[in-house]
N, C-alpha and C positions, 0 to 999 in steps of 0.2 A: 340626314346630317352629313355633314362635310368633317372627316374627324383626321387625323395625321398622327400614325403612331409611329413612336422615335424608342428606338432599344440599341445599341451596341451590335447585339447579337440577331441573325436572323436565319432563316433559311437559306441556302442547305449546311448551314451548322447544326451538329447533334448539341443536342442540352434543350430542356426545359421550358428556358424561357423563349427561345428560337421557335417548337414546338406551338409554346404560346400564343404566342405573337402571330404566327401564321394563321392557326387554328380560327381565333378571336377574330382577328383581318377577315376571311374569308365568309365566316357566319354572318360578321357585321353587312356585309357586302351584300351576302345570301337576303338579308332581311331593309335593300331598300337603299342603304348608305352607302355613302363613299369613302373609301379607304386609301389612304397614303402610306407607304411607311420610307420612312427615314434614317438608317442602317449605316452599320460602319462595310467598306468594301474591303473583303480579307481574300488572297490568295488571287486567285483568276475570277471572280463573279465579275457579273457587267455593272459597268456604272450607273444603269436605267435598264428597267424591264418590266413587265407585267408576269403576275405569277398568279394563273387562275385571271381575276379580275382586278387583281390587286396592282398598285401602280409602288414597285420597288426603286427608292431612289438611294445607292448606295455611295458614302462619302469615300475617300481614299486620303489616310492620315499616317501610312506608312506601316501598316500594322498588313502583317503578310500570313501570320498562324493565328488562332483563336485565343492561344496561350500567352500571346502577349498581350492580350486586352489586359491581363492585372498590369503590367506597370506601364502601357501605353496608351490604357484608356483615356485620360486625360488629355491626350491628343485632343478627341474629337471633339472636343467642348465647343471651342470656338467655331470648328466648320458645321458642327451640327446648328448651333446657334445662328449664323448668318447664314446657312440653306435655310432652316427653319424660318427666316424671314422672307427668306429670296420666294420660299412655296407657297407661302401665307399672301405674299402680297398677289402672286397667282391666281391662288386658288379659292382665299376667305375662306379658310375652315371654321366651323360652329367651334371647335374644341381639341384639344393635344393629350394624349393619353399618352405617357412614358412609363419607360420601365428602367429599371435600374439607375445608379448614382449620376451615372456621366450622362445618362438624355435628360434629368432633372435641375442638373446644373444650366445643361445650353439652354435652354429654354426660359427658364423662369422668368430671363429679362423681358420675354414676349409679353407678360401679364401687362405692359404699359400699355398693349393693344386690345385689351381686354379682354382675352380668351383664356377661359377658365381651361386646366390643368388639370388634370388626373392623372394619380403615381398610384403605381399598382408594385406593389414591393414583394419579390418575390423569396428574398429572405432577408435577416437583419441587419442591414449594414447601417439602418440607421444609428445604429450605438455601434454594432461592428464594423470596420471599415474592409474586411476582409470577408466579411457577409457569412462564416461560415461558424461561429460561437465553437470554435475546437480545437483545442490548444492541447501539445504535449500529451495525447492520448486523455484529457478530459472534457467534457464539456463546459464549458465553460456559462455560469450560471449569474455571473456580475460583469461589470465592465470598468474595472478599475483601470486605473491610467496605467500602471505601473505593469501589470501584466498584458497589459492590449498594447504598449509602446515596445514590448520584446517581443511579442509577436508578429507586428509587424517591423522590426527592424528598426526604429522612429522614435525622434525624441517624447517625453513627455507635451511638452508643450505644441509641437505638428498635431501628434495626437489629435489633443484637446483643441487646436482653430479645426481640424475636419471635421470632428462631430460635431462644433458647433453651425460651422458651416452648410455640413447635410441635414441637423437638425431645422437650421432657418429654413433650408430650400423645403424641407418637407411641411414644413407648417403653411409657408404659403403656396404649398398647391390650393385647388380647392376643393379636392376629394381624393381620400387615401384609401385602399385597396387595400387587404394581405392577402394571398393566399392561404392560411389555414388560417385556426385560433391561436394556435403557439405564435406563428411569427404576429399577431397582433399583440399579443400578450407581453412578447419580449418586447417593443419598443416602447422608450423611454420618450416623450417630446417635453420641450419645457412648459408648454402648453396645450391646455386639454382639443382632443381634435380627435371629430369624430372616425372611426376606422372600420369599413365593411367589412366581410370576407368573403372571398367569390374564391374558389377552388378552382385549380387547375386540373383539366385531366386529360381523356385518353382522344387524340385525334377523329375524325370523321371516319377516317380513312377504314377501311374495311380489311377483314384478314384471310389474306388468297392461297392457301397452303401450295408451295411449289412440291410437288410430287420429288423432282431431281433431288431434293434434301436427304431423301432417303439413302440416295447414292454418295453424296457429297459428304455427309456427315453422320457419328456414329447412332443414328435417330433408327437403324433398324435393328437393335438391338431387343430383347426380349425385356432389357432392364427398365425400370423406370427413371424418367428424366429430369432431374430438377437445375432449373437455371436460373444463373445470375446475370442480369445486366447493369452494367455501372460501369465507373472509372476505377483503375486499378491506383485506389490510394488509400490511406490509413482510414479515414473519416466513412469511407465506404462499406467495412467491414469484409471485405471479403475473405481474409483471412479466418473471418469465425465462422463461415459458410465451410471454410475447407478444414476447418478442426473438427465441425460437426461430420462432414466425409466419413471421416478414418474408421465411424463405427454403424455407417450405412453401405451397404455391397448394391449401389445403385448407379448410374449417371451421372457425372456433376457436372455441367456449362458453363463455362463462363465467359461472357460477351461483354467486353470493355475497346469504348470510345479513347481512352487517355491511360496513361500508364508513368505513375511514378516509377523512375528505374528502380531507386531503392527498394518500393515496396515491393514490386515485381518482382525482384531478385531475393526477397525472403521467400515472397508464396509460392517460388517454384523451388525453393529449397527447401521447404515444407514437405512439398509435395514429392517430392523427389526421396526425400531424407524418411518417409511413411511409408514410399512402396504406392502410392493414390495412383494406381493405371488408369481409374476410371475418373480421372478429375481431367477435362479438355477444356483449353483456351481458342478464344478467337479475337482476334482483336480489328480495331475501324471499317467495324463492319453498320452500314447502313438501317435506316430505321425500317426501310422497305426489305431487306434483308432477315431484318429483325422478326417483320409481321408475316414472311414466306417464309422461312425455314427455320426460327427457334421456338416462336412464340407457338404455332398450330401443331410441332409434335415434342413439346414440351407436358410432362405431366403436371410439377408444379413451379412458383418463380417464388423466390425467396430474395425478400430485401434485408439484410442484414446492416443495416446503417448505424453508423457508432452517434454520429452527430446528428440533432435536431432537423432533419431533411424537412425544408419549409413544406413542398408539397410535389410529391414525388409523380409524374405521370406513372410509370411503370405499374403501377398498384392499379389507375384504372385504367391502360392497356390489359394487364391480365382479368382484371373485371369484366370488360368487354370481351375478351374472348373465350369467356367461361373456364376459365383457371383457376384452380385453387392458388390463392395468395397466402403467403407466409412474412411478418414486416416485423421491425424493431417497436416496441411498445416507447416511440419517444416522437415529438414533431408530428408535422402533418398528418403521419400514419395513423393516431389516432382520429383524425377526423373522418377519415376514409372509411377505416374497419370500422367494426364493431364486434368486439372477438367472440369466437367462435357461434357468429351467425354468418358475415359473409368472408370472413379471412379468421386468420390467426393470428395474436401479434406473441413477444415473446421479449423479455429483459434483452435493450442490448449487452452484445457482448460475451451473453450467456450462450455457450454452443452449447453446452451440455442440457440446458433447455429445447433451445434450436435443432438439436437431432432426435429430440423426443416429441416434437412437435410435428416434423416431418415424417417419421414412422406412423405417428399416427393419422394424419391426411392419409400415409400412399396404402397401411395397412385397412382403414375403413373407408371401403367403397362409399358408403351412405353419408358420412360427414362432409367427404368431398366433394361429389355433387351435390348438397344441402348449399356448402358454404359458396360451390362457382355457383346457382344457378340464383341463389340471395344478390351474390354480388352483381352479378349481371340482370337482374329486375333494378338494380340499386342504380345502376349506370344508365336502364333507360329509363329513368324516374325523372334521376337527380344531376348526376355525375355525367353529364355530354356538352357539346357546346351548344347547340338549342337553348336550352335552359340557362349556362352562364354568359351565353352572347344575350339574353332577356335580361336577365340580371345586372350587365354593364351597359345595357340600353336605359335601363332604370336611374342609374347612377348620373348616368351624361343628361337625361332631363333634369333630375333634380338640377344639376349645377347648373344647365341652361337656365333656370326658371329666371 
């Protein structure tokens, strides 16, 4: 198959769907096909390039950090939509697989060429337009006009033409994706359409422990290591990660890609304002970074997520490296774990749960290896891209048929 996949975000951006998209690209490739991808161009990446086997064609819409895609994504509608034609007339792709709001808008007009569409959603923006269900410190459980128009800053009535709008474009794709059950569960369409789910998770990529870590970082310590990786913002929880600290005399990590000032500026007055010597920050630090020097002498990773996390790689990065995992009981993370056989999950929010979960991983030798060496059979089962590049192969015949 001839397939062309169009996301915003891509390689070498950190986040998720970037992760995604590569991932899936490269397996699809591994297994026969040929792969395009169609990419917003941020910062210094090249306009055109191959990565792997993969053939990267990157737009330029003026968008120069990752953080303005929220309110410059909408740039690329249009140049994504006329490349999208410019490569199609090139190359006859069998099919267009997107990912997020703004590749599902450029495209859709292509269906007059008759090439079926796959959106693979990787969390709710279909009723959310801000994709993230978490407002004001709650999650947010409906999508009333009134509270989603102060949210996003925006009148009632903008509101209401965007969902209906991303509502249309979603209905006629011709095959819908979520990443876990939760994000299928939450979307609302005006019409019934059927919705897989194929999971996201942990890279091909293998984990090389750089020895220097030991030197560079406080990893030779006799203490035990638990670490956090995320972005330093409310919806992340890391703040409940550093309450649960105050009553553990161990290592804390914490590795963050993006950093709300505000929130930053509380968790290190927290941390400051407790006496936490043993709580260390690091910040944009690399995925390969990630998998040489935090993940291989790390004892445990704790996702403490306030909000619905559609479907967290991190969970099966630590799966894959034989980690005991630690998550919020909300969102994706239940489809991942299954508690206490291959992780732990825990109320979010609840530290005082969360530091009685973590004493028990690091004080019982025997649970811990139970729950990494479960989770890690689980990841070469189920949870790899083998098996979900099979699973999105499945999906692209059906719509070819």
């Amino acid at each position: 198959m001839k397939i062309l996949m169009v996301s915003p975000v891509f390689f070498p951006s950190l986040g998720g769907i970037e992760q995604h998209v590569l991932n899936l690209s490269k397996e699809l490739q591994k297994k026969g096909n040929q792969v395009d991808v169609l990419t917003a161009k941020i910062g210094k990446t090249d306009s055109a390039e191959k990565i792997g086997s993969v053939n990267v064609f990157r737009i330029n819409a003026g968008i120069n950090k990752q953080e303005e895609l929220s309110f410059k994504g909408r740039n690329l509608i249009i140049p994504f939509f006329f490349n999208a034609i410019k490569l199609h007339s090139e190359k006859k792709y069998d099919l267009i697989h997107v990912h997020c709001p703004f590749s599902l808008l450029s495209v859709i007009p292509l269906k007059v060429f008759r090439i079926p569409i796959v959106l693979t959603i990787h969390g709710n923006w279909i009723n959310c337009v801000k994709g993230r269900r978490y407002y004001k410190k709650k999650i947010c459980n409906d999508f009333e006009l009134n509270r989603c128009a102060e949210c996003m800053n925006s009148g009632k009535t903008i509101m209401k033409i965007k969902r209906k709008i991303l509502v249309w474009a979603a209905e006629n794709s011709n095959q819908i994706i979520a990443v876990s059950s939760e994000v299928k569960n939450s979307i609302v369409l005006s019409r019934k359409k059927e919705i897989s789910v194929i999971p996201n998770v942990a890279s091909n990529q293998g984990f090389f422990p750089d020895n220097k870590a030991l030197k560079e970082f406080p990893f030779n310590s006799n203490r035990k290591k638990i670490l956090f990786i995320g972005s330093m913002i409310e919806e992340k929880g890391a703040k409940v990660l550093l309450e649960a600290a105050k009553n553990i005399n161990e290592l804390f990590i914490f590795v963050y890609s993006y950093a709300d000032k505000k929130y930053l500026a509380e968790f290190n007055e927290y941390k400051n304002k407790n006496n936490l010597n043993t709580v260390f920050l690091y910040s944009l630090v690399s995925n390969k970074k990630i998998r040489e020097k935090f993940i291989p002498f790390s004892d445990l990773i704790v996702i403490p997520s306030l909000w619905p996390e559609p479907c967290s790689t991190i969970v099966t990065e630590a799966m894959a490296s034989r980690k005991p995992v630690i998550a919020s009981k909300t969102g994706g993370f239940t489809d991942l774990i299954e508690d206490k056989k291959d992780g732990l999950l825990f109320d979010a929010g609840n530290s005082v749960e969360l530091s009685e979960k973590i004493k028990l991983v690091l004080d019982n030798k025997n649970l811990s290896e139970k729950i990494s060496e479960n989770a890690f059979i689980k990841v070469q089962k189920k949870l790899n891209w083998n098996k979900i590049s099979e699973e999105t192969i499945k999906i692209y015949r059906k719509v070819l048929k």
